[in-house]
N, C-alpha and C positions, 0 to 999 in steps of 0.2 A: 389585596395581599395583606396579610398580617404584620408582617415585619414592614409593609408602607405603613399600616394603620400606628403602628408602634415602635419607631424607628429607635437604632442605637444611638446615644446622649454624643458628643463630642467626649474631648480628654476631660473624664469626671472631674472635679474639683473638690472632692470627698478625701482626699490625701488618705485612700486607701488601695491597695492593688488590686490594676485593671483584673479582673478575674472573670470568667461567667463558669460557675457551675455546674455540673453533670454528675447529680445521682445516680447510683445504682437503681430500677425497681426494684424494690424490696417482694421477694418470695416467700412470705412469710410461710405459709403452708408447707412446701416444697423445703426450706430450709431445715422445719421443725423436723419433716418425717426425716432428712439426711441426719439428724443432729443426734437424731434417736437410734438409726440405723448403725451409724458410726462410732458413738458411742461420745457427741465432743458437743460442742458448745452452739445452739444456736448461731452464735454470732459468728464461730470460726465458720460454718456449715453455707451460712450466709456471704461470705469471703471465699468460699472455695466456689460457688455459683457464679457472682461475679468474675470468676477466671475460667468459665467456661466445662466448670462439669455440672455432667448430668446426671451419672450415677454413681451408684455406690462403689461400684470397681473402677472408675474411674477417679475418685475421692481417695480409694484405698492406696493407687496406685502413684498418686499425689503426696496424698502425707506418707508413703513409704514406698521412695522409689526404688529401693533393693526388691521390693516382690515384682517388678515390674518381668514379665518374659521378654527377652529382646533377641531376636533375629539373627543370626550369624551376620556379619557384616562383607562377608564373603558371597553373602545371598543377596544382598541389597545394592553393593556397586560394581557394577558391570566387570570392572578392568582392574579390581582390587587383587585379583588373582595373578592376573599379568602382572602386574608391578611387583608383586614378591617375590613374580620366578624373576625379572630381570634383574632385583636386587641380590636376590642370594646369588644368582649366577658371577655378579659382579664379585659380592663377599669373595667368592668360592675362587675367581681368576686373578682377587686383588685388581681388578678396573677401577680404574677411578670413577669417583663420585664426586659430584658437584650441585651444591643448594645454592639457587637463587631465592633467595629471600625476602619480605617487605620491611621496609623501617616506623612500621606502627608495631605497638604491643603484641598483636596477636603475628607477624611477621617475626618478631625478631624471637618470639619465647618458643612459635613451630621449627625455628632455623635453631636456635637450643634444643629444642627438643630431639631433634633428626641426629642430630652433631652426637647427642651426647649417647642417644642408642644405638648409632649406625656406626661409633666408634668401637661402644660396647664390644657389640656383635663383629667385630675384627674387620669393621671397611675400611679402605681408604677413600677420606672423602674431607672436603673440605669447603666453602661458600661466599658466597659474595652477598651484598647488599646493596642499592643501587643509591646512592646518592639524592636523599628530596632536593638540595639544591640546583644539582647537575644536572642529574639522571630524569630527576621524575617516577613516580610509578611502575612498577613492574622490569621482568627481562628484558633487556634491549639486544640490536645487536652488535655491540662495544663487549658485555659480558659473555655472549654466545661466544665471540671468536677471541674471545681470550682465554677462558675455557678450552677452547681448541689450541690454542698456542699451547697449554698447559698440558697437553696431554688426555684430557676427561674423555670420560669412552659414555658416560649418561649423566643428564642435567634434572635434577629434581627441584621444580619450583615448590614453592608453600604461600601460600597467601595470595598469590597471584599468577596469572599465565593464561587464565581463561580467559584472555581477550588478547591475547601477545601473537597472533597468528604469522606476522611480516618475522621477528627473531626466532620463534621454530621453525617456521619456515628453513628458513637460513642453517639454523644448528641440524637438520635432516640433511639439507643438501652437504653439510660437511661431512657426515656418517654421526652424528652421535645419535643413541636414544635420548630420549622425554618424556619423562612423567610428569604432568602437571597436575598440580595437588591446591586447588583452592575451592571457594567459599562464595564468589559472586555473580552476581548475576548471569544466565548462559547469554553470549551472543547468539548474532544470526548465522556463523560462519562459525565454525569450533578450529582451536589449530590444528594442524597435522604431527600432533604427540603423539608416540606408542600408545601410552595408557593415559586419562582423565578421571582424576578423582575430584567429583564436584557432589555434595550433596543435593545441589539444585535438578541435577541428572537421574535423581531418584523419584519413587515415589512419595507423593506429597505426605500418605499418612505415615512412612518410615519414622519411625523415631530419632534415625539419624540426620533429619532432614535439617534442623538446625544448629548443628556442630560449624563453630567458626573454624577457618583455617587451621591454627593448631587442634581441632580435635577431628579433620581429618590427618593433620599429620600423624595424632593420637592412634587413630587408627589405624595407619600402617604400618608405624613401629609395633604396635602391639601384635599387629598379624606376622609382620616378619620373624619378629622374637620367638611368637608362638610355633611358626613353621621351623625355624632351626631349632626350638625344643631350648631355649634358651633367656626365659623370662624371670629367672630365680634374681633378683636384686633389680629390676628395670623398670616395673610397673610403680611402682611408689615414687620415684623420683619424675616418670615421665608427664604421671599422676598430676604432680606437683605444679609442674609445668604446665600442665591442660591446663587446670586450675585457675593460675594467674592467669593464663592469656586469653581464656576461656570470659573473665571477669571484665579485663583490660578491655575487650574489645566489644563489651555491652554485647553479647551474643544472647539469644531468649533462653533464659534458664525453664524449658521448657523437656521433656523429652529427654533420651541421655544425658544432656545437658546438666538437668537435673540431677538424675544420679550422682552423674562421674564427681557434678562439682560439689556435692554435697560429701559425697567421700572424700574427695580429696581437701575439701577443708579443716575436715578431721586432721589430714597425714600433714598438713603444713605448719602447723606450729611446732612439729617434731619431726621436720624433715630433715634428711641428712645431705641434702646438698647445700654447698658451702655459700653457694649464693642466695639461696632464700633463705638460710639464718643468719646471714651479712643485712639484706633486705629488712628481717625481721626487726634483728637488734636495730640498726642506723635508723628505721624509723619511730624508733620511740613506744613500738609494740610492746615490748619488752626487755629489759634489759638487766642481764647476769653478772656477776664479779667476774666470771671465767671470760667475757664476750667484750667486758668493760677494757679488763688490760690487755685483751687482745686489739682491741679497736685504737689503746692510746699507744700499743706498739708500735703498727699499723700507722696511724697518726704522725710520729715520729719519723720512720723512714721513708714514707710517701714525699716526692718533689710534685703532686700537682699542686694543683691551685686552692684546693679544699683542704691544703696542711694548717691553714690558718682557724680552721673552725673552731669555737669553739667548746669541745665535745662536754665538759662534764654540763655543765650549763644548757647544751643543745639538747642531751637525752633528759634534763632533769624536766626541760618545759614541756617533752613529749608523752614520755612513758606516764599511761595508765594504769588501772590494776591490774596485773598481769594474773593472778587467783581468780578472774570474774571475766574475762575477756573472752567471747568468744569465737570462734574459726573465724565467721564470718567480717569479725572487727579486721584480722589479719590479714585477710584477700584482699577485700576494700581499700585496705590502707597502702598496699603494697602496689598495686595496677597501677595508680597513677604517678608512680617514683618511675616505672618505665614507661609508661606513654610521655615522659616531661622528657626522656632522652630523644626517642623518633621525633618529635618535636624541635628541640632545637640543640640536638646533642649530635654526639658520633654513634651509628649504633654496634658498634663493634663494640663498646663499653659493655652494653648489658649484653652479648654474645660470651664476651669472657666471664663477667659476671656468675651468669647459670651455666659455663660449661667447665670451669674452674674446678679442680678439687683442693686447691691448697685455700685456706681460711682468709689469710691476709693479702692475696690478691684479692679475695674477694671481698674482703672491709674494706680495703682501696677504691673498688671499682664502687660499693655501695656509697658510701661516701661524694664519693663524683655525683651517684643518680640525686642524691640527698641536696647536694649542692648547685647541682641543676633543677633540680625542682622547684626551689625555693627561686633561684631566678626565675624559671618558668608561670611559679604564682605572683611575682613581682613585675611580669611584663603586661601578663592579662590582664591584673587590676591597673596599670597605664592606658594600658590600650583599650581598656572597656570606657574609663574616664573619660578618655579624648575623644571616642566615639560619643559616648551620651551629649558631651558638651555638642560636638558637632552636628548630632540630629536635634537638640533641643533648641539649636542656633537656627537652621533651616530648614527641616523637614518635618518636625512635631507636625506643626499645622496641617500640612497634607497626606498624612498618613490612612486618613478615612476618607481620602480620594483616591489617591493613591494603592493604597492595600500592600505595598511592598516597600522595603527599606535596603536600599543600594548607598554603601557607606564605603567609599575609598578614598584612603587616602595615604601619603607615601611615608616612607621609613617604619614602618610594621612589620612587626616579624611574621612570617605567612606559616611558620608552625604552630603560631600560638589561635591565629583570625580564626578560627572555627569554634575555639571555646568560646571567646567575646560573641562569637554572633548567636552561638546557644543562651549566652545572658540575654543577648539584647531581644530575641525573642519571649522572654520569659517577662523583662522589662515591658516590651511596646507590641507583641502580640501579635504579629504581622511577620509572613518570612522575609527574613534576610539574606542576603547576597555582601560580603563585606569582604574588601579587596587590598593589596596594597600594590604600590611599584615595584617592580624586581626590576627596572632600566626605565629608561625616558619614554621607551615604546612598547613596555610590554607591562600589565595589570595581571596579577595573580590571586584568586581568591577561593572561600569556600563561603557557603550557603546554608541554612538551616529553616524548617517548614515549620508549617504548623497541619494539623491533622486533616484538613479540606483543602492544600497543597503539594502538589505532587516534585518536590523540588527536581527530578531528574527532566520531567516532561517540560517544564519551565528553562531549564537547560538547552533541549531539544528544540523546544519552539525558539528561541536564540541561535540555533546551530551557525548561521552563516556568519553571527557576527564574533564566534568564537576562535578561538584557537584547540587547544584539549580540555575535555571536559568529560565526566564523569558522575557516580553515583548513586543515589534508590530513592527513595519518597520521598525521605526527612531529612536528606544531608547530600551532600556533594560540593566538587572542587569543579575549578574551571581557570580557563585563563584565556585573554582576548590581548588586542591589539588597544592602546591606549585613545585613538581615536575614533575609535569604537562607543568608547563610553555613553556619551548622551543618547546612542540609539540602542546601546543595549538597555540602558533607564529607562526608556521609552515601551520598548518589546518589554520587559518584566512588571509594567505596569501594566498593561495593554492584559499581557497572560493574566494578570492577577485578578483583572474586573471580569474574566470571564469566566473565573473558578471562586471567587471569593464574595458571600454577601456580608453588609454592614457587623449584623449578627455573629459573624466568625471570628472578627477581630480583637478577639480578647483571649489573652490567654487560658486555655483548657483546663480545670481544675477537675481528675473525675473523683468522686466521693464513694465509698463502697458504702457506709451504716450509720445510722445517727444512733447515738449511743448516749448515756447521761456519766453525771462524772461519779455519779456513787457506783457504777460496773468497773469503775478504772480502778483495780488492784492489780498487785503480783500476779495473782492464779488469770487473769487473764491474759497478764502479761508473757505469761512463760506459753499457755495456749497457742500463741500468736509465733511462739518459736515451731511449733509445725510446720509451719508454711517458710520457713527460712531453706533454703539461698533465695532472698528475691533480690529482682533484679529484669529486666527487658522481659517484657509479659507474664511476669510475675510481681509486682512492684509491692512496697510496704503500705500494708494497710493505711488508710485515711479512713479517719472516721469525722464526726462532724455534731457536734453539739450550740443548739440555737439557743438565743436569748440568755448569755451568760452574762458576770459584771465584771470590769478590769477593776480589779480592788488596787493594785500595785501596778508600776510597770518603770521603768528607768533606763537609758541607754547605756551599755556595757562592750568592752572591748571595741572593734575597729565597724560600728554603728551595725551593734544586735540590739534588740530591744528584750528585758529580760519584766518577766508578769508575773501576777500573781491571779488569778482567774478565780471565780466561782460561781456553781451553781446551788439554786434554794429549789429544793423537791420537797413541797409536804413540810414546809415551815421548816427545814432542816436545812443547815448550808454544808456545799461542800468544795472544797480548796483543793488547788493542784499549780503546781508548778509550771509555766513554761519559756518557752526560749523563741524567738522570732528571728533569723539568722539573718542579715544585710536589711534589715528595714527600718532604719533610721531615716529614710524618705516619710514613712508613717507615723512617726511619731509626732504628738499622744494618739494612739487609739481612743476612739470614743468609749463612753464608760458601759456603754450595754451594746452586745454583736452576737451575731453568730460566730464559732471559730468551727476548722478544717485543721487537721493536724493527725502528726505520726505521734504512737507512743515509745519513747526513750528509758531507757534505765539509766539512773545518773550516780555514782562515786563519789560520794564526801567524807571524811573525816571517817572512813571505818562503816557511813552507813549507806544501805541500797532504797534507794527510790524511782517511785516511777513519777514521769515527766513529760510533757506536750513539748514537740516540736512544731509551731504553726506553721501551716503551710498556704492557711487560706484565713480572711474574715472578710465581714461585711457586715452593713445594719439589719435587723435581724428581720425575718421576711415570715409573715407582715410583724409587726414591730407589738412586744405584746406591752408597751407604754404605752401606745397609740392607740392600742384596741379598748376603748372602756366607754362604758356604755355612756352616755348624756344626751343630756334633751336640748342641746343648742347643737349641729353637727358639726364637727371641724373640718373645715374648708380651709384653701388654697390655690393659688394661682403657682406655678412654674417653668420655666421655660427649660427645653427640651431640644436639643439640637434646633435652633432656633424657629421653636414652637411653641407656640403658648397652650398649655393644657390646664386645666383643673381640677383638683383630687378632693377627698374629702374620706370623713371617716360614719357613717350614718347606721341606724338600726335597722336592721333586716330580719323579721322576727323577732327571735331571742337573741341574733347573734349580731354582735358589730360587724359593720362590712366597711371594706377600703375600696369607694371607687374612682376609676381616672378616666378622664375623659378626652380625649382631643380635640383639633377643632373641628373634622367634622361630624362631631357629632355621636359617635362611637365609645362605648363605655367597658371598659375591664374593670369586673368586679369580683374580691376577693375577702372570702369568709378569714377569720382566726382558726390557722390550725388546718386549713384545707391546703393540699397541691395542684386542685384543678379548682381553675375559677370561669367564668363568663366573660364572653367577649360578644359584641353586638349592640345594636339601637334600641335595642328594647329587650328587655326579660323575657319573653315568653318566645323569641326568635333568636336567643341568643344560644351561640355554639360553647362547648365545652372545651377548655384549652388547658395544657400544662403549664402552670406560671412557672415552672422550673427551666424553661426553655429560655435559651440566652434574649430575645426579644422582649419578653415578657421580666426576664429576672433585674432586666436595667430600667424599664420603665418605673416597675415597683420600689428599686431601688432608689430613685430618684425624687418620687411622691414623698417616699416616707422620709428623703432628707428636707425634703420643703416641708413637713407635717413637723419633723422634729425643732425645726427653727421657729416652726411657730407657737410649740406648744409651751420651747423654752421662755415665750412672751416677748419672742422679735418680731418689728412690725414689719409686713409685708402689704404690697402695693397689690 
């Protein structure tokens, strides 16, 4: 086996992030003719392949998804139709309406949404939200039969319901209708609701097929609207609302997706609901004299708890350029002020929020999300703290036994555990399971994968020792019985050795293009605004340039590391800016790497530049310090997850070669400048491998840090 022959290092000691790399193949042919076809850049044409087109109408239909034809959405869900005769008939009798809602982002902006055009359109209608502490997930039936107490004649969930079969159940047998209106996964058993709008219930290649909860809510209101002939002022605020929730809720800006949120990024910095220009201003997007002393009116008569802020000083450390800023800064900024309410807030705040027309309720309510958010980024970084301290106490070591990280412990807030455990993955590589106490016998937690982990299935294989539990590939919640614990650690390590080898455990870096830093200007930089909204299978270019030198580098603010970078092409050097965000664990960076990074536009003093976000380094492979020709070879001994191997750097031909050996016998050899090297006993029976491949990209990595200690004239044993 290969990955025996070549096994993954233990925790590197190289105080650089754990990483393994995944290029793009580069199509170089295939890129050219699209680039030509299209009329754009190689390198944009080379980006738009990596996300999975193939042709030209599929290219077109990408970088301008207004030409796209789309499908009546009347044609594509089943029962779409049925639910707007039950709502107008409702409209038409004045029957009550009732939303059951979820308290994540994309819950509470479709329960906005619904509220605020099913009012429009003259419903009577009003909703509920369940409780994460209480309640848990979705309709119960506590809300069904209260609902009934209320009067309601039909129950419109959003976000949720497609797996609530026990409370519709129940709300049938009282006489009411159901329409359930979400977004996840089908069970095996559907409830017994009038109508289900799920876009998982369609077909795969619909366009619709990715639309999170609110942009099926999207879709109803917009049909309802459409069918009463009554869309004149509706669509741009509802717009609004897809939007954010759209964003909020990491849905694949693929497909309508695409479109709707690209349009409506446009309509949100000039949107006239009172809550997303509450949203706007409070978060330091932008900020007006008209918005300022409405905020410190606002400020003034408010009794919460956020009357103490304080505002001129809060906006001055926020606001950016507001002449330069584009949609997409806005959306971004704005999703996670209300995902920090569902979280650890009331979500009735952001209800009122987006469904508000007067201003200063809605500076109020924005204000609160502003205020809770900031506690929200103040608990994670506790709680991410206390966990590192705790795995680096007793679990580091076994991690590459192991393959899984079960991190509980009590007085954690269980809104916030999911963000920490996306850090902690991104820190140690391996899925997480990370828990706290809600009682002495009860453990509540969520989970996060990595791409060769199926977190939902890993759930599953646990069932017995669970309580509820939930989810999809890369993420899910659960909760068990507190003495439970050491055999659920056991069964989640157990799953992990049977889906996860040595190889996987490093966190995924994928790279789309290596690119040199004399192509990084402007005109590519605005290029690269084609492919904007990215976001969940659509993600911000990375591109990757090797063997560069850290000319500068210095730690700034709350441990960023801030650089000064450059490359020499052709006796010429060239400099670039960039920013390394939480990696004060690696500092100094070594003075020659490869780096992996986004490109940034950055605002100073009046001027615009462009600037590297890193997202990746390493020593640079093969090392072109190390590659030089001599007639003595440079050799070395290294130990290797406790292996002793031998490297060396020797002439092969005309070309230096880096080869490693192990001990039995087995040699990877790799040219300067080549992606595919030799592996085998001998040359003339040796097979052809991609050293890019995580097995291969740690070995190499590890030679050339024992080549580079030796070349700096450290003696080695």
């Amino acid at each position: 086996m290969l990955d025996q022959a070549f096994p993954k290092p233990q925790q590197s000691r190289r105080r650089l992030p754990n990483q393994r790399w995944q290029i793009y193949a580069q199509q170089t042919e295939f890129a050219q003719k699209l680039a030509v076809t299209m009329n754009i850049s190689p390198i944009i044409s080379q980006l738009l392949i990596n996300r999975g087109i193939a042709t030209p109408e599929q290219a077109q239909a990408f970088l301008d998804p207004e030409s796209l034809i789309l499908p009546s959405p009347l044609e594509e869900f089943p029962d779409l139709a049925l639910s707007v005769e039950l709502l107008q008939n409702a409209i038409a009798s004045q029957e009550k309406i009732a939303i059951c809602g979820d308290y994540d982002a994309d819950g509470m902006t479709s329960t906005a949404l619904l509220l605020r055009s099913l009012r429009s359109l003259g419903a009577q209608v009003n909703y509920a939200i369940p409780s994460r502490m209480h309640d848990g997930y979705g309709i119960n039936k506590r809300i069904v039969e209260e609902f009934h107490s209320e009067g309601v004649g039909i129950i419109l969930t959003v976000d949720n319901g497609i797996s609530a079969f026990a409370p519709i159940a129940r709300a049938r047998e009282l006489g009411l209708k159901v329409i359930v209106t979400d977004h996840h996964d089908i069970p095996q058993k559907l409830p017994p609701a009038n109508a289900i709008l799920n876009p998982k219930l369609i077909d795969e290649a619909s366009p619709y097929r990715g639309v999170a909860g609110v942009g099926v809510a999207y879709i109803l209101a917009v049909s309802l609207a459409q069918q009463l002939g009554e869309t004149r002022g509706l669509i741009q605020p509802m717009l609004a609302l897809f939007t954010l929730g759209t964003i909020a809720d990491l849905a694949p800006l693929t497909g309508v997706n695409r479109r709707w949120v690209k349009r409506g990024l446009q309509y949100l910095p000039k949107s006239q609901l009172p809550g997303v220009q509450a949203l706007i201003q409070v978060s330091g997007v932008q900020v007006g004299e008209t918005i300022q002393n409405t905020l410190r009116e606002a400020q003034s008569t408010t009794k919460s708890k956020i009357q103490n802020l304080e505002l001129d000083s809060h906006l001055k450390s926020k606001v950016q350029n507001p002449k330069t800023l584009k949609p997409e800064d806005i959306g971004f900024r704005l999703g996670p002020r209300i995902n920090a309410i569902g979280r650890i807030g009331d979500p009735q705040m952001v209800i009122e929020l987006l469904t508000t027309d007067e201003l200063g309720i809605a500076l109020e309510r924005a204000m609160q999300c502003e205020g809770i958010n900031q506690q929200r980024q103040q608990m994670c970084e506790e709680i991410e703290q206390e966990a590192i301290a705790y795995v680096e106490a007793s679990h580091v070591t076994s991690l590459q036994k192991d393959r899984v990280l079960v991190v509980i412990q009590p007085n954690w807030h269980h809104g916030v555990i999911g963000i920490v455990a996306s850090r902690l993955v991104e820190r140690y590589g391996v899925p997480v399971f990370i828990g706290t106490h809600e009682d002495e016998g009860h453990i509540r937690g969520s989970a996060r994968g990595i791409p060769e982990f199926n977190v939902f299935d890993a759930l599953e294989y646990s069932h017995d020792l669970l309580g509820k539990f939930g989810g999809h590939k890369a993420a899910g919640g659960f909760s068990l019985p507190a003495q439970n614990l050491p055999q659920l650690r056991s069964r989640l390590i157990e799953f992990a050795n049977q889906c996860l080898e040595p190889q996987h455990l490093k966190p995924l870096l994928k790279i789309d293009t290596q690119i040199n830093f004399s192509e990084i200007n402007q005109q590519l930089y605005q290029q690269l605004q084609t492919l904007h909204p990215c976001g969940i299978e659509n993600p911000d270019p990375v591109f990757w340039t090797p063997n560069v030198q850290v000319i500068e580098q210095k730690i700034v603010g709350k441990g960023h590391i801030k650089l000064t970078l450059a490359q020499t092409i052709e006796q010429q050097q060239y400099t670039i800016k960039a920013i390394a965000w939480r990696w004060r664990d690696y500092f100094p960076l070594p003075s020659r790497v490869d780096v992996a990074y986004k490109l940034r536009e950055n605002f100073f003093d009046g001027n615009t530049s462009i600037e590297m976000e890193l997202v990746g380094v390493r020593l640079s492979t093969p090392s072109q310090l190390l590659f030089t020709a001599s007639p003595t070879p440079l050799r070395t001994k290294f130990e290797y997850q406790q292996r002793q191997y031998t490297c060396g750097i020797y002439q092969q031909g005309a070309s230096p070669e880096l080869r490693i050996k192990n001990p039995e016998g087995k040699v990877l050899a790799i040219q300067l400048g080549h992606t595919i090297g030799l592996l085998g006993n001998n040359r003339e029976d040796a097979k052809q491998v991609d050293i890019s491949q995580p097995q291969f990209d740690s070995i190499i990595q590890a030679a050339l840090q024992a080549l580079s200690v030796l070349s700096a004239g450290l003696s080695v044993q």
